[in-house]
C-alpha positions in Angstrom: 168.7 8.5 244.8 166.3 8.0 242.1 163.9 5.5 244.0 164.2 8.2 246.6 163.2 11.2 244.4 160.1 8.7 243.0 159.0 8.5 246.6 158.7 12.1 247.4 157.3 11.9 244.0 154.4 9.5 245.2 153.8 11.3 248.6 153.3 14.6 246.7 150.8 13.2 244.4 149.1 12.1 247.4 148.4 14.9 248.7 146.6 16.5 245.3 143.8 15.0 246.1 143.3 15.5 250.1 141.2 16.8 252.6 142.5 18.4 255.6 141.2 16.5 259.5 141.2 16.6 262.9 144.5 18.3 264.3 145.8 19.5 260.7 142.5 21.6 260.6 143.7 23.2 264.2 147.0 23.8 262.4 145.7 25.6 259.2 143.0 27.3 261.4 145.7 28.9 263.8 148.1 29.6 260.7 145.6 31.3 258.5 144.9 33.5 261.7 148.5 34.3 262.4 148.6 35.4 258.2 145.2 37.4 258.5 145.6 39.0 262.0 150.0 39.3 262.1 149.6 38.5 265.5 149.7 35.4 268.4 146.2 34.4 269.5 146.3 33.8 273.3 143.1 32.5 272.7 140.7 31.2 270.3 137.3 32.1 270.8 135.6 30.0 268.0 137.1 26.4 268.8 136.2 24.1 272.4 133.9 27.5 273.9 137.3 29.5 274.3 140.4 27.4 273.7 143.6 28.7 275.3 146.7 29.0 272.7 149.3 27.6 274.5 150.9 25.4 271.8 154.2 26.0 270.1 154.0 28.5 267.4 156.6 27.5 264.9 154.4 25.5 262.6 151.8 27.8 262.8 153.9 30.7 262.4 155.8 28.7 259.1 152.5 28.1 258.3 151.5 31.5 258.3 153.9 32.4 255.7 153.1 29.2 253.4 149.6 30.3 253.4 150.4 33.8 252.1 152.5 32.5 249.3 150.7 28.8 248.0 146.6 29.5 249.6 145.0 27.3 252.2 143.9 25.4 249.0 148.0 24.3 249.6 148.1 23.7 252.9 148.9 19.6 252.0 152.3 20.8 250.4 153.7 22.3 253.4 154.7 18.5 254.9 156.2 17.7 251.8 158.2 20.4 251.6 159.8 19.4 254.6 160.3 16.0 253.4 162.2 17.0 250.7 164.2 19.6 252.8 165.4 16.1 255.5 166.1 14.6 252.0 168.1 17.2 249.8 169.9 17.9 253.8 171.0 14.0 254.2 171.4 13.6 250.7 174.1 16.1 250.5 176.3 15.1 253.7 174.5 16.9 256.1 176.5 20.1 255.9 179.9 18.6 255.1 179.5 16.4 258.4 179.3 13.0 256.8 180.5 10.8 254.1 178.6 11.1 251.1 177.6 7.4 250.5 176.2 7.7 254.2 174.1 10.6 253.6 172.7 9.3 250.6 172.1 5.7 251.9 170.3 7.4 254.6 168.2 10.0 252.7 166.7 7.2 250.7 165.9 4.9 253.6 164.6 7.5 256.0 162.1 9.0 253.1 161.1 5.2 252.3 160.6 4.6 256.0 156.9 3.9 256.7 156.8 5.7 259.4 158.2 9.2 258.5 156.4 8.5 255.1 153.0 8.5 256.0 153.8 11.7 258.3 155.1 13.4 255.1 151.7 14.2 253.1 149.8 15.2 256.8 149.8 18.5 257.8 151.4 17.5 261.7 154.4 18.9 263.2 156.1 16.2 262.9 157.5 16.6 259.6 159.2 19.6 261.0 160.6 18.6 264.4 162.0 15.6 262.3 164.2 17.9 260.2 165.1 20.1 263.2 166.2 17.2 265.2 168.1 15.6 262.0 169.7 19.7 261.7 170.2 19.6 265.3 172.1 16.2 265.7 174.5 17.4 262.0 175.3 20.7 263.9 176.1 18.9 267.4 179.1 16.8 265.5 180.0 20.0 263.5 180.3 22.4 266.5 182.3 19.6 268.1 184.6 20.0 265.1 185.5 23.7 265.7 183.8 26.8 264.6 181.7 29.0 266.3 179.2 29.4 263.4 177.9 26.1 263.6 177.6 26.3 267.2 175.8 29.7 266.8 173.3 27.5 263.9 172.8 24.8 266.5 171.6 27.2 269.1 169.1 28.7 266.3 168.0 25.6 265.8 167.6 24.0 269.5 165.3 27.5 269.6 163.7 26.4 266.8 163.0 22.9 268.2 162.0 24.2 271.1 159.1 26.4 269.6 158.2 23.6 267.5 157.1 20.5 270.0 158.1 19.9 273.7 159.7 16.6 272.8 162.6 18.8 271.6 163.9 19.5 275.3 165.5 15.8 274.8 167.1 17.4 271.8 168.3 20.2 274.2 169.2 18.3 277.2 171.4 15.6 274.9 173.7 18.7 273.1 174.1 20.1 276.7 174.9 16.4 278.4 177.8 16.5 275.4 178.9 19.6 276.6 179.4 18.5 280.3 181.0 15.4 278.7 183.8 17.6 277.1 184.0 19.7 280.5 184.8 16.4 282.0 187.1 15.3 279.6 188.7 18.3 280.1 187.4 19.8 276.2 186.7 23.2 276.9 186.7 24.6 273.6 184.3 22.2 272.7 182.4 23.1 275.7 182.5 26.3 275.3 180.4 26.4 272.0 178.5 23.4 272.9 177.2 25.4 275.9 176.5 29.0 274.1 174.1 26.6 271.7 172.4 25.5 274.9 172.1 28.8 276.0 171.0 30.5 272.9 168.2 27.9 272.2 166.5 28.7 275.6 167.0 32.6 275.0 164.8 31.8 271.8 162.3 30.0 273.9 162.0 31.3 277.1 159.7 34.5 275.9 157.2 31.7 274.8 158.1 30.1 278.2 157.2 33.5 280.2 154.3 34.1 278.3 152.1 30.9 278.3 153.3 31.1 282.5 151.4 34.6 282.6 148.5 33.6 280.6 147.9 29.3 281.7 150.0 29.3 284.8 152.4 27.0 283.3 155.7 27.6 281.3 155.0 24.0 279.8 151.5 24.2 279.4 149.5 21.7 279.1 152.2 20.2 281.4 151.4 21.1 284.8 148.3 22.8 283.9 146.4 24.8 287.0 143.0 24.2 285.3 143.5 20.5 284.1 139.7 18.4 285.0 141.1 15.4 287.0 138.5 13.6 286.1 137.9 14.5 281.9 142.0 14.1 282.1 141.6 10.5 282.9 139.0 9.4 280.9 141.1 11.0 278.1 143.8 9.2 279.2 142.4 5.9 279.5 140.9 6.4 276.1 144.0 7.6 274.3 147.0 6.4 275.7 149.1 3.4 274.8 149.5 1.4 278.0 153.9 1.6 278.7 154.0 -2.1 278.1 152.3 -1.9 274.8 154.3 0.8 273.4 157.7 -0.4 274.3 156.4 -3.8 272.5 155.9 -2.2 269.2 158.7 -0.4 269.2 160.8 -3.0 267.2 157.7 -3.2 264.7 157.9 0.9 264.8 161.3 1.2 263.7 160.9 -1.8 261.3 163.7 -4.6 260.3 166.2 -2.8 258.5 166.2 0.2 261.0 166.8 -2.3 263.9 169.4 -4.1 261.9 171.4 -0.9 261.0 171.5 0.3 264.6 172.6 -3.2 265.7 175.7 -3.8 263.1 176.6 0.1 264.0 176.9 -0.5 267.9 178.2 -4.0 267.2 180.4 -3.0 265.0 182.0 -0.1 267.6 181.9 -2.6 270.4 184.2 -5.1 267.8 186.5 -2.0 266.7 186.7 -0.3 270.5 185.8 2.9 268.9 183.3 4.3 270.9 182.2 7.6 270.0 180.2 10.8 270.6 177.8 9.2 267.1 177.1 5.7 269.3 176.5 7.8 272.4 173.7 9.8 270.4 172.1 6.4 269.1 172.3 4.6 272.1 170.6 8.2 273.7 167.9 8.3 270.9 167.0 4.7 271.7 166.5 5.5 275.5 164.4 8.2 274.5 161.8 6.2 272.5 161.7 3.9 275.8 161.3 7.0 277.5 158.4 7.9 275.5 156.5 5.5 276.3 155.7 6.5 279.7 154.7 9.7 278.8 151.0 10.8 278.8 148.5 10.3 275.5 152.2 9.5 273.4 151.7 8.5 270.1 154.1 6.5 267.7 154.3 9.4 265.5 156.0 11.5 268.4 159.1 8.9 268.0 159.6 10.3 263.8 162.5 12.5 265.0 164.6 9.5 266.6 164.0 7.3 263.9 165.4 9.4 261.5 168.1 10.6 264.0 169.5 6.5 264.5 168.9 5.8 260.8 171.6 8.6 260.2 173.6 7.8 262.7 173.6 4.0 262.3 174.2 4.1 258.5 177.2 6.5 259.2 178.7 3.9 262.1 178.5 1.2 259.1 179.9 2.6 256.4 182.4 3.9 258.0 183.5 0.6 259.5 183.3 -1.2 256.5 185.3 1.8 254.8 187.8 -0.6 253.6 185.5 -3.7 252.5 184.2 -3.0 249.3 182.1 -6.3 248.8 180.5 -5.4 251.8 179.6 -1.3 251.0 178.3 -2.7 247.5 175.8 -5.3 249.0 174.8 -3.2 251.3 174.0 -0.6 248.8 172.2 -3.0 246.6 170.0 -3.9 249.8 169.1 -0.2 250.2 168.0 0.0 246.3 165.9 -3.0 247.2 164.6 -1.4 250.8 164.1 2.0 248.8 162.5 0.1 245.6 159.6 -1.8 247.8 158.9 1.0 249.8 158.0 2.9 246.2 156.3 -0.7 244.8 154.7 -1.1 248.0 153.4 2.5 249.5 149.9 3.1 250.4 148.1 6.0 249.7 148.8 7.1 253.2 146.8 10.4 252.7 143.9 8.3 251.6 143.9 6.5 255.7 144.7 10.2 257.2 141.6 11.7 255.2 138.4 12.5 257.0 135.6 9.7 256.7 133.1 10.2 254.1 130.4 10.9 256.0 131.8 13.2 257.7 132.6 15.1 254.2 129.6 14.8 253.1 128.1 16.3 256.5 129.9 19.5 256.9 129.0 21.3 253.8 125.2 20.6 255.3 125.9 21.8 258.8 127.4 25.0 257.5 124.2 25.7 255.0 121.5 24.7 258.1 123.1 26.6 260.7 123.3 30.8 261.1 126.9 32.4 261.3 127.1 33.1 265.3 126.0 29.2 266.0 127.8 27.3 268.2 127.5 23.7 267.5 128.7 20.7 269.7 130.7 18.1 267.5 133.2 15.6 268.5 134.5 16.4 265.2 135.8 19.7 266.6 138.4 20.9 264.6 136.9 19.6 261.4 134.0 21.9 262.0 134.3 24.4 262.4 137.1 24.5 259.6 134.9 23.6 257.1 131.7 25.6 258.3 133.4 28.3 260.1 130.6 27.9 262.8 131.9 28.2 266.4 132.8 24.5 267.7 133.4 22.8 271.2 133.6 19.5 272.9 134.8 19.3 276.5 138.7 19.8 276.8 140.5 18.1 279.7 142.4 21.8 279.1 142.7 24.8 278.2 138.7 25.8 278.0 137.3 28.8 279.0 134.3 27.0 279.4 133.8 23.6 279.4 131.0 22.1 277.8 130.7 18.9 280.4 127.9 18.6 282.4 125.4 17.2 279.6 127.1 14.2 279.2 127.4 13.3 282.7 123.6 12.8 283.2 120.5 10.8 281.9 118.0 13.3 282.4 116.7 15.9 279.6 115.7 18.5 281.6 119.6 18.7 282.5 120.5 18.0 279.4 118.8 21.1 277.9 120.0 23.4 280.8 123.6 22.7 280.2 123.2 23.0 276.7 121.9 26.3 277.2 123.8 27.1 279.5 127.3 26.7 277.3 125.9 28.6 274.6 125.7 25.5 272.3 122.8 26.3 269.3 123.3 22.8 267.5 124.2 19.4 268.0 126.0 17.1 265.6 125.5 13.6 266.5 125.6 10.2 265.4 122.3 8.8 264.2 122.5 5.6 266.1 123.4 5.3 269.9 126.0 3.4 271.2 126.1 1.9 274.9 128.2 3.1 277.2 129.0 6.2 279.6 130.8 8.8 278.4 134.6 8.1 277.6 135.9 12.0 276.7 135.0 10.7 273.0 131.8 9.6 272.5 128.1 9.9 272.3 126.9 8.3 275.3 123.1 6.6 274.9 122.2 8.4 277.8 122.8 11.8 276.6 121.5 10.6 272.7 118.2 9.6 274.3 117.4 12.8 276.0 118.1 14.4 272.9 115.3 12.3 271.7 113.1 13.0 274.3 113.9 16.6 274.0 112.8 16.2 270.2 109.7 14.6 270.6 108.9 17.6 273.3 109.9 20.0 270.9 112.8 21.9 272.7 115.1 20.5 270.1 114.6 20.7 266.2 115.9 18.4 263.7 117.3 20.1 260.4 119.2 17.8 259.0 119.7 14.4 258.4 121.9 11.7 256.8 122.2 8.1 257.3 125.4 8.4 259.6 125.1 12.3 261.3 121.6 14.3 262.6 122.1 17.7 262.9 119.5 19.7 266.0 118.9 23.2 266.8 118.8 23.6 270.6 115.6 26.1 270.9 116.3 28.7 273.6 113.2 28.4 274.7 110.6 25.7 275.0 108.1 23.3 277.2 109.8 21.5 279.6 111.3 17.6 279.6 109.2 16.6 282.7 106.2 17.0 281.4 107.0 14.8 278.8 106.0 10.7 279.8 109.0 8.1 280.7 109.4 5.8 278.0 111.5 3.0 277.4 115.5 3.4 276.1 115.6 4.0 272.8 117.9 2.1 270.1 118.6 5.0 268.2 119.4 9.0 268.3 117.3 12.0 267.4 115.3 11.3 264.0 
């Protein structure tokens, strides 16, 4: 427990000293807006020329709260807070639902675990679905177990889930395959409560359901999304994905050696003992769903936190419980999580440090905000980060959810283009990367063709340079000026504007 407690230690300290990037600015953005306005956005006007909000609101609506009490000076706490909440919730049996030794065992190798670990100082939603799944799965074994209060708190929290990420339906559609497992069995008690949950986490969801169908034309939006760009979505794709064959490789190196070995003593070991139950059918269901993961669209390995921590709690319960009546065996396997839990504290990078924003970047910002006028609108691939740090209207193109999409500049060699479609978006500034690289555009680039009109455009004084670093240029987009073609061909240039 105490090489546990020093871990959460260690991640807090982390996150002293960090600076919030990429998505966790979208997060704290959308939060602080929620606190400020005490109201849903169904759109956000300032990020990607008028970004739909579509995504699920618990975070942001947790978030909103956190703000109000800690300051967005905070915001870096919030993920640890959850940490400690999966901790102090495994640590204590879960709610009465398992052994102590198990829970503990588990809260100490789950919090060591590299992966959940390096989630736990970033402000993602994946600290939180992690402890709503881990809630979820102790209140699926304790509804089973009689009570209709627990089987009321699991519905809460499959509506909780629900709101939080989409990958929580495999949460939802695993408590209601138990219940038609008892029907069959002829349970119906069990059933019973197991199918009130299921149908008290979708009336806690469906509203957010209804609404983003109204506003996006989808219930699951960005699934099955009327407005999706065929084309930006697969160049997205192709750049962000993890090909199926890849993922499903790394999954052994995902949920590292002593996860694997855990999970394969604990099905072994119920195999050997022909005790078979509803705990091995969850872990043998987690484990399809991270192979079911990996064929979904733009996954990440972060998206499979939840079932890691699921199987480590269910795995660790399997053995200890088997070896309930060798106690040679409990003790050395307590001494090797002492040892797991003692290298992941000797051992732990400063996992905020790799999730922080590049210096450059940093040091950039604080510029663009001071060179540019309050109503600018300024195209960055550094969207998020932006405008959270200039509060200057931000876009990039958006395979989704757009009002406008900013596209057509990148698509095409010539200025005179260029500049119209610049214009035409409403984009005052670019920031972009002092030195081109080749290529076409990828849905996350610069491409050289669209970096040397910008040059062009310079030289013919349509676009202003008013700021410069060694990494990041900074250009004022004039609204009105001579234009391109009168301007001589030259050769391709090496590097960007300035």
């Amino acid at each position: 427990m105490a090489a546990g407690i020093a871990v959460l230690v260690r991640l807090a300290t982390q996150t002293l000293r960090g600076t919030l990037a990429t998505d966790e600015c979208f997060h704290a953005t959308v939060a602080e807006w929620i606190a400020l306005h005490r109201a849903i956005p169904a759109e956000l006007p300032e990020l990607y020329s008028g970004f739909f909000y579509y995504y699920q609101p618990l975070l942001h609506l947790v978030g909103s709260a956190w703000v109000a009490l800690a300051g967005p000076e905070r915001w870096l706490g919030l993920p640890v807070v959850f940490a400690v909440l999966l901790f102090a919730t495994l640590a204590s049996g879960g709610f009465g639902t398992v052994p102590g030794r198990a829970g503990r065992w588990t809260a100490v190798l789950v919090v060591a675990h590299p992966a959940l670990a390096s989630m736990s100082v970033r402000l993602y939603v994946e600290p939180l679905i992690t402890l709503l799944f881990v809630w979820g799965v102790l209140l699926l074994f304790r509804a089973r177990r009689g009570g209709w209060p627990a089987a009321l708190a699991l519905g809460l929290v499959l509506g909780l889930a629900l709101l939080a990420k989409l990958n929580a339906w495999s949460l939802w559609i695993g408590v209601a395959a138990a219940a038609l497992w008892d029907v069959l069995r002829g349970e119906r008690a069990r059933a019973r409560r197991l199918a009130v949950a299921c149908a008290l986490g979708l009336a806690i969801c469906v509203p957010w359901l209804v609404r983003n169908q109204i506003l996006f034309g989808s219930a699951l939006y960005p699934a099955f999304a009327p407005d999706l760009d065929a084309g930006l979505y697969a160049l997205n794709t192709a750049r962000f994905s993890t090909p199926p064959a890849q993922f499903l490789a790394a999954l052994p190196r995902v949920l590292g050696p002593w996860c694997l070995a855990l999970v394969a003593a604990a099905l072994g070991m119920a195999i050997a003992r022909r005790r078979w139950t509803l705990r091995e059918s969850v872990a043998v269901g987690a484990l399809v769903a991270m192979i079911f993961t990996a064929f979904v669209p733009l996954a990440a390995g972060r998206h499979l936190n939840p079932l890691i921590a699921v199987i480590a709690l269910l795995s660790v319960w399997g053995v200890t419980e088997a070896l309930a009546t060798r106690p040679l065996a409990r003790l050395g396997i307590g001494i090797a999580v002492l040892g797991i839990a003692v290298h992941g504290l000797l051992q732990l990078p400063d996992f905020r440090r790799m999730a922080d924003p590049p210096e450059y970047l940093r040091h950039a910002l604080p510029q663009v905000a001071s060179h540019t006028p309050p109503d600018a609108r300024i195209l960055s691939l550094w969207t998020y980060d932006t405008y959270y740090a200039t509060r200057r209207a931000a876009t990039w193109p958006n395979p989704w959810g757009q009002r406008s999409r900013p596209l057509g500049m990148f698509l095409t060699g010539d200025a005179d283009s260029i500049l119209a479609h610049l214009r035409a978006s409403g984009i005052t500034h670019v920031l972009a990367p002092t030195r081109a690289r080749p290529g076409a555009f990828d849905s996350a680039n610069y491409p050289e063709p669209f970096l040397q009109g910008l040059d062009r455009l310079m030289r013919l004084g349509a676009v202003r340079l008013v700021w410069q670093s060694r990494d990041l240029a900074l250009l004022e987009i004039s609204l009105r000026g001579a234009k391109p073609d009168t301007l001589p061909a030259e050769p391709p240039h090496s590097r960007s504007p300035g």
